[in-house]
mmCIF file as Biopython writes it, N, C-alpha, C and O atoms, coordinates in Angstrom:
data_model
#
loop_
_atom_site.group_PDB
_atom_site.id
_atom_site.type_symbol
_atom_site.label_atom_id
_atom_site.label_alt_id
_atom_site.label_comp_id
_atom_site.label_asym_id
_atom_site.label_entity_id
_atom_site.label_seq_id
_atom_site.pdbx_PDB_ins_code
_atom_site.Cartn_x
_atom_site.Cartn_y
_atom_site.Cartn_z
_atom_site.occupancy
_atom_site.B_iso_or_equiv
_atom_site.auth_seq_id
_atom_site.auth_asym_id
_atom_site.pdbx_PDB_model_num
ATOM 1   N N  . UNK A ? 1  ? 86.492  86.105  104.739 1.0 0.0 1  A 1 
ATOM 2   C CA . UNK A ? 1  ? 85.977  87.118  103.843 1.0 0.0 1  A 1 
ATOM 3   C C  . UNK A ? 1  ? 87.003  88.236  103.642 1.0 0.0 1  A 1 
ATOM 4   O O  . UNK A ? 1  ? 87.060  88.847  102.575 1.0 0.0 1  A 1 
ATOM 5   N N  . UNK A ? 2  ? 87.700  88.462  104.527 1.0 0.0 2  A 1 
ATOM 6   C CA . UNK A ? 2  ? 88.815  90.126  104.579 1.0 0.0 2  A 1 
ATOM 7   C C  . UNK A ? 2  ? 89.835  89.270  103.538 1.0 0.0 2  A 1 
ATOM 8   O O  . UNK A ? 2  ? 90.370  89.855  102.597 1.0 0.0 2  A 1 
ATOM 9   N N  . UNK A ? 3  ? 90.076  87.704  103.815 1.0 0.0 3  A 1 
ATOM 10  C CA . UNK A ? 3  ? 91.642  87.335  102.912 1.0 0.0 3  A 1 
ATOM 11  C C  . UNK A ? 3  ? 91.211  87.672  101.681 1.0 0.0 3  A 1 
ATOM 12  O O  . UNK A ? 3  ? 91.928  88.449  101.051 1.0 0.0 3  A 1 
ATOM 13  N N  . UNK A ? 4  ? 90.084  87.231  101.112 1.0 0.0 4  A 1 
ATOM 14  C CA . UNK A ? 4  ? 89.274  87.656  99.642  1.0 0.0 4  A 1 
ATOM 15  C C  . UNK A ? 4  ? 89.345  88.580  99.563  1.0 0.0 4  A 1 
ATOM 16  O O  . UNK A ? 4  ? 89.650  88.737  98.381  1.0 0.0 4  A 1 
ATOM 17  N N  . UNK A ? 5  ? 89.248  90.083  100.284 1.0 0.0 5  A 1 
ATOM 18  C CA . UNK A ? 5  ? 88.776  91.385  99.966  1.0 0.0 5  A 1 
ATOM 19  C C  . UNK A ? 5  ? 90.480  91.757  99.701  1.0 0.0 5  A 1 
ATOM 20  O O  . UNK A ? 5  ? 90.880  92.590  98.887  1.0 0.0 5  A 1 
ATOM 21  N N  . UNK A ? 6  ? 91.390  90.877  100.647 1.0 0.0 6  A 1 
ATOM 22  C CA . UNK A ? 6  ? 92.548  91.954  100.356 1.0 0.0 6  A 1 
ATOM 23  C C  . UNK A ? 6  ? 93.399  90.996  98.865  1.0 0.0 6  A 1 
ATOM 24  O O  . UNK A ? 6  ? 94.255  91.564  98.187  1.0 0.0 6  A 1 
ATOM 25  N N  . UNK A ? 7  ? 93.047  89.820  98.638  1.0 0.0 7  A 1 
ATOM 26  C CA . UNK A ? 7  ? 93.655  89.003  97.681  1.0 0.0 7  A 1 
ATOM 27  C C  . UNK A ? 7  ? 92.767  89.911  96.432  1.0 0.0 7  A 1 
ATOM 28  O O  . UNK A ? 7  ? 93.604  90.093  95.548  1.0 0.0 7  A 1 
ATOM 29  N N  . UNK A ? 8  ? 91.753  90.398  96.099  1.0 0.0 8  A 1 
ATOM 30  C CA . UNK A ? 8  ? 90.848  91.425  95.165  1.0 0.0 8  A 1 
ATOM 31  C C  . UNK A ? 8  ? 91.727  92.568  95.247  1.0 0.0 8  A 1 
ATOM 32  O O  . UNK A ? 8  ? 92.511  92.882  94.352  1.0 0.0 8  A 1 
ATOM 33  N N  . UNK A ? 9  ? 91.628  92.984  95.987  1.0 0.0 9  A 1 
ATOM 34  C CA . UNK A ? 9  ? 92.300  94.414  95.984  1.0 0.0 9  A 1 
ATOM 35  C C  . UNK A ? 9  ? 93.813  94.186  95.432  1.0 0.0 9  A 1 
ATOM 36  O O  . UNK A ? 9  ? 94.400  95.196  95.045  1.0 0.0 9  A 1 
ATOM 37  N N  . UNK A ? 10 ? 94.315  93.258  95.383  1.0 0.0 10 A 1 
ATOM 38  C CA . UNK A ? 10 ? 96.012  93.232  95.684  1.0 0.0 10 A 1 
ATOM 39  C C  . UNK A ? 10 ? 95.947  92.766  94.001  1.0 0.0 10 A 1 
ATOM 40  O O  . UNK A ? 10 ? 96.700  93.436  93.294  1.0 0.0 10 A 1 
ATOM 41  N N  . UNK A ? 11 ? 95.302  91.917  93.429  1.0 0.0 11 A 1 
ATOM 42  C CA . UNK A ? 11 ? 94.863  92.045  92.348  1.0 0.0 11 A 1 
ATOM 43  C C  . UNK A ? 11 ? 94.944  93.270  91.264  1.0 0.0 11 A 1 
ATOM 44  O O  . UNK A ? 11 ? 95.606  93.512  90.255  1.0 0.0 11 A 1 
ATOM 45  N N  . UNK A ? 12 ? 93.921  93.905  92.012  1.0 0.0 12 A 1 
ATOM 46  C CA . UNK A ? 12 ? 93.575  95.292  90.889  1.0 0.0 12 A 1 
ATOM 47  C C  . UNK A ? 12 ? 94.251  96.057  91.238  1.0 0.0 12 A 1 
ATOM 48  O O  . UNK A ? 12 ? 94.132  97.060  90.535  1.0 0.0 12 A 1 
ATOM 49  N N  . UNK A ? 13 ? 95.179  96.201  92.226  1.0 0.0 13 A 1 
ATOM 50  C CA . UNK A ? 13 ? 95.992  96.866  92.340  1.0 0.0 13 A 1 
ATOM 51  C C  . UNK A ? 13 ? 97.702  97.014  91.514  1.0 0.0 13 A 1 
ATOM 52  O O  . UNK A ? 13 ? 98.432  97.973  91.264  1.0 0.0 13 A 1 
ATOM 53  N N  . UNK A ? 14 ? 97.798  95.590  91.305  1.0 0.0 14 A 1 
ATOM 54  C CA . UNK A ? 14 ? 98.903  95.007  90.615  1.0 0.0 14 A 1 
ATOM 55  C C  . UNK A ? 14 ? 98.672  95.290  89.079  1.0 0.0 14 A 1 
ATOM 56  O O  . UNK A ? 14 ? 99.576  95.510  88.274  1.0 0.0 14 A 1 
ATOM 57  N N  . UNK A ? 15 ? 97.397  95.253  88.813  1.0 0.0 15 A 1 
ATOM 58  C CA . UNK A ? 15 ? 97.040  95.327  87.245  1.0 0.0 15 A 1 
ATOM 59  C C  . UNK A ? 15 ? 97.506  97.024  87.302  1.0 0.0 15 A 1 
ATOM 60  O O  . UNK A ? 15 ? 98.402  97.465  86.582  1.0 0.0 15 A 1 
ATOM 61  N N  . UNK A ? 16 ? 96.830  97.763  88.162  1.0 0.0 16 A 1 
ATOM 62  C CA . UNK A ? 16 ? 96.392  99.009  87.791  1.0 0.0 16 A 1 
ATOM 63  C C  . UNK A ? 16 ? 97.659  99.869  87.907  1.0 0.0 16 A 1 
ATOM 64  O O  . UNK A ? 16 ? 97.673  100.958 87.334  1.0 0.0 16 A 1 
ATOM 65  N N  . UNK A ? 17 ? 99.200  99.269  88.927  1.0 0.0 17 A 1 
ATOM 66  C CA . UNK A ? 17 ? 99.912  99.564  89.182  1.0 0.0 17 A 1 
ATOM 67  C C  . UNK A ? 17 ? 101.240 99.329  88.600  1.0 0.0 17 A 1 
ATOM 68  O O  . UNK A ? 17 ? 101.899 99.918  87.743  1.0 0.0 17 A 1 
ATOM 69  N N  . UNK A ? 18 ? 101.369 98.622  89.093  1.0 0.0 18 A 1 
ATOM 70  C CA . UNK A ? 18 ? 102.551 97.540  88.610  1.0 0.0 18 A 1 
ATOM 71  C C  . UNK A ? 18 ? 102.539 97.260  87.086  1.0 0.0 18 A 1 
ATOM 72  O O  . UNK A ? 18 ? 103.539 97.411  86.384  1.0 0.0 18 A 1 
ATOM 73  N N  . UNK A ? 19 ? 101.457 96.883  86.671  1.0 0.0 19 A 1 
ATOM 74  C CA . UNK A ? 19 ? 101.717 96.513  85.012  1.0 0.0 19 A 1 
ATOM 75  C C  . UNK A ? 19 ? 102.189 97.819  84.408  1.0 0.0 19 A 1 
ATOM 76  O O  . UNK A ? 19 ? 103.239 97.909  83.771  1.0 0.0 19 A 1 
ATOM 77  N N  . UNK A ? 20 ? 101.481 98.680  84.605  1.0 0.0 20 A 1 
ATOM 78  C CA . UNK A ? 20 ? 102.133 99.844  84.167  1.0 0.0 20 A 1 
ATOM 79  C C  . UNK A ? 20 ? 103.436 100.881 84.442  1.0 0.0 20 A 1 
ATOM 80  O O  . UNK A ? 20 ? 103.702 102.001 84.005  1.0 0.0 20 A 1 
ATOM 81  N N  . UNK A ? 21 ? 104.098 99.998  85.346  1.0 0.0 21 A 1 
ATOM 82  C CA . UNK A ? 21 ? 104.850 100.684 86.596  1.0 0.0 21 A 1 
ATOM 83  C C  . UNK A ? 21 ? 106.861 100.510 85.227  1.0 0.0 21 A 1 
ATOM 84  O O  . UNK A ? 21 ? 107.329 99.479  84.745  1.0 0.0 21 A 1 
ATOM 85  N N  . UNK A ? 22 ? 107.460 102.114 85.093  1.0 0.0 22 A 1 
ATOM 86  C CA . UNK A ? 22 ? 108.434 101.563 84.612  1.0 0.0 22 A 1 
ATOM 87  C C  . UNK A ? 22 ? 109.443 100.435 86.024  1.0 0.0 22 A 1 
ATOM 88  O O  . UNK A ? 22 ? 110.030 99.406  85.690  1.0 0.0 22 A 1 
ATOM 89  N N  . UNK A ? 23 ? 109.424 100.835 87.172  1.0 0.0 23 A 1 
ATOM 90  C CA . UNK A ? 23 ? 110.412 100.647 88.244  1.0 0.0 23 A 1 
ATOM 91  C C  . UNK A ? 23 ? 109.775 99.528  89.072  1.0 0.0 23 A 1 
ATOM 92  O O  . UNK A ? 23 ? 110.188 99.344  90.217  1.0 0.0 23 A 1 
ATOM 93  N N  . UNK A ? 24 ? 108.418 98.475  88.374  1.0 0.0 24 A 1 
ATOM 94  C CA . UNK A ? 24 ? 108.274 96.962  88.909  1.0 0.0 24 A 1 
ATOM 95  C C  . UNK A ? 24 ? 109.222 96.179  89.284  1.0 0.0 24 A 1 
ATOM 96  O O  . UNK A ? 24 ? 109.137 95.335  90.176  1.0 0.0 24 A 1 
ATOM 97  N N  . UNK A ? 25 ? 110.346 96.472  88.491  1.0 0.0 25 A 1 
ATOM 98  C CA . UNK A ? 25 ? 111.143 95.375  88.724  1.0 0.0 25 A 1 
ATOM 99  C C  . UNK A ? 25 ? 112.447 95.315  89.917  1.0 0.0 25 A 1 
ATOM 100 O O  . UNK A ? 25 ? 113.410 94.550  89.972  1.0 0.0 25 A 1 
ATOM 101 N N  . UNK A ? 26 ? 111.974 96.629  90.967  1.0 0.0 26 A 1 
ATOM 102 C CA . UNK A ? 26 ? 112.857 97.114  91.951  1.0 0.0 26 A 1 
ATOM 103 C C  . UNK A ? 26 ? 111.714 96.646  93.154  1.0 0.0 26 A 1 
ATOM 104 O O  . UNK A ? 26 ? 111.992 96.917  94.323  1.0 0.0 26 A 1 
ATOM 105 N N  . UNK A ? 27 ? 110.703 96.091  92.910  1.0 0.0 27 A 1 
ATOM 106 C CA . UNK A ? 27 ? 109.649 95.864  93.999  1.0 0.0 27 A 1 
ATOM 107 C C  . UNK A ? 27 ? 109.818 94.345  94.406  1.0 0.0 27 A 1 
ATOM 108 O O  . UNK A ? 27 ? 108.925 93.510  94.260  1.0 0.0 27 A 1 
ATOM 109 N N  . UNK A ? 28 ? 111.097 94.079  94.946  1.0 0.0 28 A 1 
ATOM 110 C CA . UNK A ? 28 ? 111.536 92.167  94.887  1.0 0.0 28 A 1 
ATOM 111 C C  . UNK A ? 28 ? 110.779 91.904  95.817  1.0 0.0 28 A 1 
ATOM 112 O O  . UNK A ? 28 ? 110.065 90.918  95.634  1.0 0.0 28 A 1 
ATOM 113 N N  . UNK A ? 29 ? 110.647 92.575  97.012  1.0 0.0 29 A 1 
ATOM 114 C CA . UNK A ? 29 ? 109.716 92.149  98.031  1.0 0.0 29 A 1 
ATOM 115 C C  . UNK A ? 29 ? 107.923 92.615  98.196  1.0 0.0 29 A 1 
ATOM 116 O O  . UNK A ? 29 ? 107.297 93.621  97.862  1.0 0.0 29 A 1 
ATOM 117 N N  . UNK A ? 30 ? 107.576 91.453  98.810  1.0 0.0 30 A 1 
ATOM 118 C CA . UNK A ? 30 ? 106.209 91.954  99.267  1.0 0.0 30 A 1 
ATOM 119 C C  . UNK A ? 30 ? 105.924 93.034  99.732  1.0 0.0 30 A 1 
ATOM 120 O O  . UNK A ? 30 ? 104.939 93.619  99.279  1.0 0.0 30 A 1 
ATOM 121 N N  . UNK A ? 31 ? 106.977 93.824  101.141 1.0 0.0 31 A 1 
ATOM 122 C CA . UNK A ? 31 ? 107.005 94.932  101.314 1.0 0.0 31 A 1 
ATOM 123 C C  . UNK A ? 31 ? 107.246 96.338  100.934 1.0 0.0 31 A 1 
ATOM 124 O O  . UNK A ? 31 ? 106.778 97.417  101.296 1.0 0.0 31 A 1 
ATOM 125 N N  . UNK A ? 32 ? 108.190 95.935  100.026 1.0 0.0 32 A 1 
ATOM 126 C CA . UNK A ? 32 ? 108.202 96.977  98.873  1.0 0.0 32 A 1 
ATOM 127 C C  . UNK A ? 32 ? 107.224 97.484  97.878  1.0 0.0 32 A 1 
ATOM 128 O O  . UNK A ? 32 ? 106.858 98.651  97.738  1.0 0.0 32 A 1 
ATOM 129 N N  . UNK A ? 33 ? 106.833 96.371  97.167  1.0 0.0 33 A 1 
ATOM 130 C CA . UNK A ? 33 ? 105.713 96.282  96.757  1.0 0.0 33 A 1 
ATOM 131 C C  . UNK A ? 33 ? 104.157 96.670  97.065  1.0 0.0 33 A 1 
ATOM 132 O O  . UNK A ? 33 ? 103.201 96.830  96.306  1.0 0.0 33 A 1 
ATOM 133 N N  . UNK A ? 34 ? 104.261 96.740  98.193  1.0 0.0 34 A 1 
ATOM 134 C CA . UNK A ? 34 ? 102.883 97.028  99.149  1.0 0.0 34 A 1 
ATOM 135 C C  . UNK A ? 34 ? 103.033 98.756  99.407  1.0 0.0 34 A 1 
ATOM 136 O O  . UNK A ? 34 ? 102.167 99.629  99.344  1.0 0.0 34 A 1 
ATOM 137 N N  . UNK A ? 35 ? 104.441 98.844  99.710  1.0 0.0 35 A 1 
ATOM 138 C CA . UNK A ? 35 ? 104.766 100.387 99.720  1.0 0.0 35 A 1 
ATOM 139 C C  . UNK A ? 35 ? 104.531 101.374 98.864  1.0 0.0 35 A 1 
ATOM 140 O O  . UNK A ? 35 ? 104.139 102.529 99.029  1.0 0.0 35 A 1 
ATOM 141 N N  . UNK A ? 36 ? 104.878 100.647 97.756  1.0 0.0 36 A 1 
ATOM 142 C CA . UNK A ? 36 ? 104.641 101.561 96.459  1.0 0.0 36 A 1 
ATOM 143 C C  . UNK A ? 36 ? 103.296 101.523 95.908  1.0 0.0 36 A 1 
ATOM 144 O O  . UNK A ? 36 ? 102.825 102.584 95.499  1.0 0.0 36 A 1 
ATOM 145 N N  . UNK A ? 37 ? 102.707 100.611 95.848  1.0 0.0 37 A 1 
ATOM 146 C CA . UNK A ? 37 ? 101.537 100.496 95.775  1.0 0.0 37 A 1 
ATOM 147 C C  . UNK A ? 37 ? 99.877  101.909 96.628  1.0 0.0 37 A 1 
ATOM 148 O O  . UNK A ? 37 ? 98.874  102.398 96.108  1.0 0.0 37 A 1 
ATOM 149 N N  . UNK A ? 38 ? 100.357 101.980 97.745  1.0 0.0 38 A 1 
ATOM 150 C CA . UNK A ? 38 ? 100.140 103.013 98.899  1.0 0.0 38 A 1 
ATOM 151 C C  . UNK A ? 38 ? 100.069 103.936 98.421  1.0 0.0 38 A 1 
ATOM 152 O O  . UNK A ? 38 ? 99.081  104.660 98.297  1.0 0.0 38 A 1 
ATOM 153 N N  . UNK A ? 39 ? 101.824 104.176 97.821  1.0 0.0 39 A 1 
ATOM 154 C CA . UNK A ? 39 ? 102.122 105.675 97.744  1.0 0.0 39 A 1 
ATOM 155 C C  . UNK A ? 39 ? 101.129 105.952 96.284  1.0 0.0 39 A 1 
ATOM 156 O O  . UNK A ? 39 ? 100.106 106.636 96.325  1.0 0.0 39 A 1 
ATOM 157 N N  . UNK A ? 40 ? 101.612 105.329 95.102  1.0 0.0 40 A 1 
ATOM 158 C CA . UNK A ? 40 ? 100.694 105.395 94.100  1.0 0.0 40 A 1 
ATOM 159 C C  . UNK A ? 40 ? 99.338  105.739 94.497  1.0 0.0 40 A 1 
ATOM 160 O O  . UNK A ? 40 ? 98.814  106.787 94.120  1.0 0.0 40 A 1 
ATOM 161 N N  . UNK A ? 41 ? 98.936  105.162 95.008  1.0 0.0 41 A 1 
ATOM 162 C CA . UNK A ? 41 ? 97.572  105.089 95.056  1.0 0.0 41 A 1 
ATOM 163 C C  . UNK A ? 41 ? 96.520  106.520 95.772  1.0 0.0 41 A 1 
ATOM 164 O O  . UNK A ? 41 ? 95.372  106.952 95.670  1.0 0.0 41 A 1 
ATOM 165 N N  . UNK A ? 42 ? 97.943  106.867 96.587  1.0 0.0 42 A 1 
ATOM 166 C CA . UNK A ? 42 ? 97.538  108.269 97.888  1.0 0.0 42 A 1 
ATOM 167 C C  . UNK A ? 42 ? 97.749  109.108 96.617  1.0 0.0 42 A 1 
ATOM 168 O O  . UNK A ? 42 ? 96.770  109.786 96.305  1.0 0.0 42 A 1 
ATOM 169 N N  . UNK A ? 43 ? 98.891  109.204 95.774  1.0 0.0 43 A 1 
ATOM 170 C CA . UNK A ? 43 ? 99.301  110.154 94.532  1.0 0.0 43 A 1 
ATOM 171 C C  . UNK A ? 43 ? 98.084  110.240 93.815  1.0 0.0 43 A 1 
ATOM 172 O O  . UNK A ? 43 ? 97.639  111.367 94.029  1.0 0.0 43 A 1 
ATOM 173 N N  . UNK A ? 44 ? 97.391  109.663 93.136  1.0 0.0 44 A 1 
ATOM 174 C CA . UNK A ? 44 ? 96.264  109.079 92.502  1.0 0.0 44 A 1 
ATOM 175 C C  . UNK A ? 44 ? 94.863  110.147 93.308  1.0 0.0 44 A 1 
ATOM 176 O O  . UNK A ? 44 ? 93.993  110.890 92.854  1.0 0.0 44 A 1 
ATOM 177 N N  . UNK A ? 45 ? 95.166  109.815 94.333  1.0 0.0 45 A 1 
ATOM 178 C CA . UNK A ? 45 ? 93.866  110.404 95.222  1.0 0.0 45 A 1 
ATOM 179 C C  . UNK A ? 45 ? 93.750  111.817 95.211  1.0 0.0 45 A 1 
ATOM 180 O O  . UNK A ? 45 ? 92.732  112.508 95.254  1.0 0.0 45 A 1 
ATOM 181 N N  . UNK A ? 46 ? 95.179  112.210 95.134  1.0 0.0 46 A 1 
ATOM 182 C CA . UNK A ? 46 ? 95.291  113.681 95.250  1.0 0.0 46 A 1 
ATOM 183 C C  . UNK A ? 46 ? 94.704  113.974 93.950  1.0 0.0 46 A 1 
ATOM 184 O O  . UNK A ? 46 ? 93.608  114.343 93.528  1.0 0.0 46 A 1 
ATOM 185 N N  . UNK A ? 47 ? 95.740  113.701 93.517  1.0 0.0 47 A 1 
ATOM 186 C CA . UNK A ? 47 ? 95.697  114.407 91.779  1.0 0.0 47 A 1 
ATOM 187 C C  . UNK A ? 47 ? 93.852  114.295 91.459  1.0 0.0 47 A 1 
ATOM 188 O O  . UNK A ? 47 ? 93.461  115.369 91.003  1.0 0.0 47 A 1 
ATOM 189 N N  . UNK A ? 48 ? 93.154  113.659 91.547  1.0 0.0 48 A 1 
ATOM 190 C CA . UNK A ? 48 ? 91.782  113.476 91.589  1.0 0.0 48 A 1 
ATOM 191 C C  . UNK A ? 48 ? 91.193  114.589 92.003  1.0 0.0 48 A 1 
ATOM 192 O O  . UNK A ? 48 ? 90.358  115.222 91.356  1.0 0.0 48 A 1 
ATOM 193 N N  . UNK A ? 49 ? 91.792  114.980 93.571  1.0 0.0 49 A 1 
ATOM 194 C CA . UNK A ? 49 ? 91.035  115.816 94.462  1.0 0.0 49 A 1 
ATOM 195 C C  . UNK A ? 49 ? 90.950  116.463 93.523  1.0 0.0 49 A 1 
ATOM 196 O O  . UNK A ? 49 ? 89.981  116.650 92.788  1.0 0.0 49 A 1 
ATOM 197 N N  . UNK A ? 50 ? 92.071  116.894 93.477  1.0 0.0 50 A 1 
ATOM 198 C CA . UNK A ? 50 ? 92.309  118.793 92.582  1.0 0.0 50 A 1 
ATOM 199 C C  . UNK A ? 50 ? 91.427  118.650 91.210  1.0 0.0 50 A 1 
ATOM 200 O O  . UNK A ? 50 ? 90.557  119.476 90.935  1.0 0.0 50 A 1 
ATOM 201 N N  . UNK A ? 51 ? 91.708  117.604 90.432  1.0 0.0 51 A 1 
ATOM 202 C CA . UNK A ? 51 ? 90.727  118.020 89.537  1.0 0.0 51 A 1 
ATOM 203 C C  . UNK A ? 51 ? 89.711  117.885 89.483  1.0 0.0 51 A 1 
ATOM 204 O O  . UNK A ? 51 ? 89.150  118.157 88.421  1.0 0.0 51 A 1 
ATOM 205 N N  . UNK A ? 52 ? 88.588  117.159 91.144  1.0 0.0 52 A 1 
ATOM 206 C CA . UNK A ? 52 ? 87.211  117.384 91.124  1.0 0.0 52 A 1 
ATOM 207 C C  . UNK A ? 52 ? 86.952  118.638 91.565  1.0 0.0 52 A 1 
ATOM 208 O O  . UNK A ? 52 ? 85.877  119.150 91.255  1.0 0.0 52 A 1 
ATOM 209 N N  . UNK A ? 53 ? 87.978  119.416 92.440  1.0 0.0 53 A 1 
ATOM 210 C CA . UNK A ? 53 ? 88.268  120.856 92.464  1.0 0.0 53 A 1 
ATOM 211 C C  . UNK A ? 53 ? 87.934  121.890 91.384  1.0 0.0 53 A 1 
ATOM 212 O O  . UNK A ? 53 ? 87.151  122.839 91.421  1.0 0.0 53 A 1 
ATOM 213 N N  . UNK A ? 54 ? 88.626  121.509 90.551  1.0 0.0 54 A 1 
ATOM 214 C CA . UNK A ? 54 ? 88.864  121.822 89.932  1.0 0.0 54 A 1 
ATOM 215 C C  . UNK A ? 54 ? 87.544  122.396 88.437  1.0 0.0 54 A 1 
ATOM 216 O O  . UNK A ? 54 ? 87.403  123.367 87.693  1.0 0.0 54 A 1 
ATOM 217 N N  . UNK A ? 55 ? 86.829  121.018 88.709  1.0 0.0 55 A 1 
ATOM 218 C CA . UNK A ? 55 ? 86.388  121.005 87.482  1.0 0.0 55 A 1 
ATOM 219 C C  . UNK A ? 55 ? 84.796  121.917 88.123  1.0 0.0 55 A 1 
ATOM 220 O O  . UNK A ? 55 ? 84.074  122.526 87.334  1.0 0.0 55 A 1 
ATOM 221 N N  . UNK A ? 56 ? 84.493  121.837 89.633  1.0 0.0 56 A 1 
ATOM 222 C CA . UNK A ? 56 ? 83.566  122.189 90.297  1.0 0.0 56 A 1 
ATOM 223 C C  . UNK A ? 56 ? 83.683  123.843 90.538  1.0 0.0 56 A 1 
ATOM 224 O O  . UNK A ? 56 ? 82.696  124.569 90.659  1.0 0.0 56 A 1 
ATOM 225 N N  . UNK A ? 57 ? 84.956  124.264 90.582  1.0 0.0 57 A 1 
ATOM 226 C CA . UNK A ? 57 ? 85.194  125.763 90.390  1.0 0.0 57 A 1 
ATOM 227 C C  . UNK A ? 57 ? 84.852  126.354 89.125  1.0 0.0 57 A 1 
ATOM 228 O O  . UNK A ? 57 ? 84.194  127.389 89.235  1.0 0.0 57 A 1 
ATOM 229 N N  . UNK A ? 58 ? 85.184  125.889 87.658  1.0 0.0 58 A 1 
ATOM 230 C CA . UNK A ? 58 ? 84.576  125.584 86.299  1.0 0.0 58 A 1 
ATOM 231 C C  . UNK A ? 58 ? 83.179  125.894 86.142  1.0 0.0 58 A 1 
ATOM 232 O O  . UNK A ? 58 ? 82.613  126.735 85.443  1.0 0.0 58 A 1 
ATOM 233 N N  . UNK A ? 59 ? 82.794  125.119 86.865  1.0 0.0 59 A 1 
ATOM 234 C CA . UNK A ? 59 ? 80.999  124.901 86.783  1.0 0.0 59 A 1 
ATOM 235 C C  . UNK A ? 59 ? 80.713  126.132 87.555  1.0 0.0 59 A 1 
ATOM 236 O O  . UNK A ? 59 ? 80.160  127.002 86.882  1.0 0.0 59 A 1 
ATOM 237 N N  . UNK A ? 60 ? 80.889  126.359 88.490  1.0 0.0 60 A 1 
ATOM 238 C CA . UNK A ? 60 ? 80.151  127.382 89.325  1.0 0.0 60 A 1 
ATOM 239 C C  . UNK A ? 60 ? 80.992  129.378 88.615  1.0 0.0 60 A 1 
ATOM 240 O O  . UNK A ? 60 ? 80.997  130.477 89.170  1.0 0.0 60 A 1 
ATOM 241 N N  . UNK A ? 61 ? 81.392  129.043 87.618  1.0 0.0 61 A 1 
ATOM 242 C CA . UNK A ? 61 ? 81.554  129.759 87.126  1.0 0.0 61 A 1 
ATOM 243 C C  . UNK A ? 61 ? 80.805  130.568 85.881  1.0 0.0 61 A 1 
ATOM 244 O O  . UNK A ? 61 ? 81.321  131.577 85.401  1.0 0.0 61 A 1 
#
């Protein structure tokens, strides 16, 4: 069941990442690839925070 959950994830991750990525084609390895993927994704999380921050400071205004 986890090989499915991470073969899904590695999936939508590749779509959501990589297809859009200008510098895919510097990711030759799996590990590389997995790296950047991470970092994207932690980048992603932030930038989110702040603007549910963001938009919740807004409101209570």
């Amino acid at each position: 069941m986890e090989t499915k959950r991470k073969h899904t994830d590695l999936t939508r991750y590749m779509l959501h990442y990589c297809y859009t990525c200008d510098e895919a084609g510097e990711c030759d390895t799996e590990r590389k690839c997995a790296a950047c993927m991470e970092k994207r994704n932690r980048e992603e999380d932030k930038r989110d925070a702040v603007t549910t921050k963001d938009l919740l400071t807004l409101y209570a205004l």
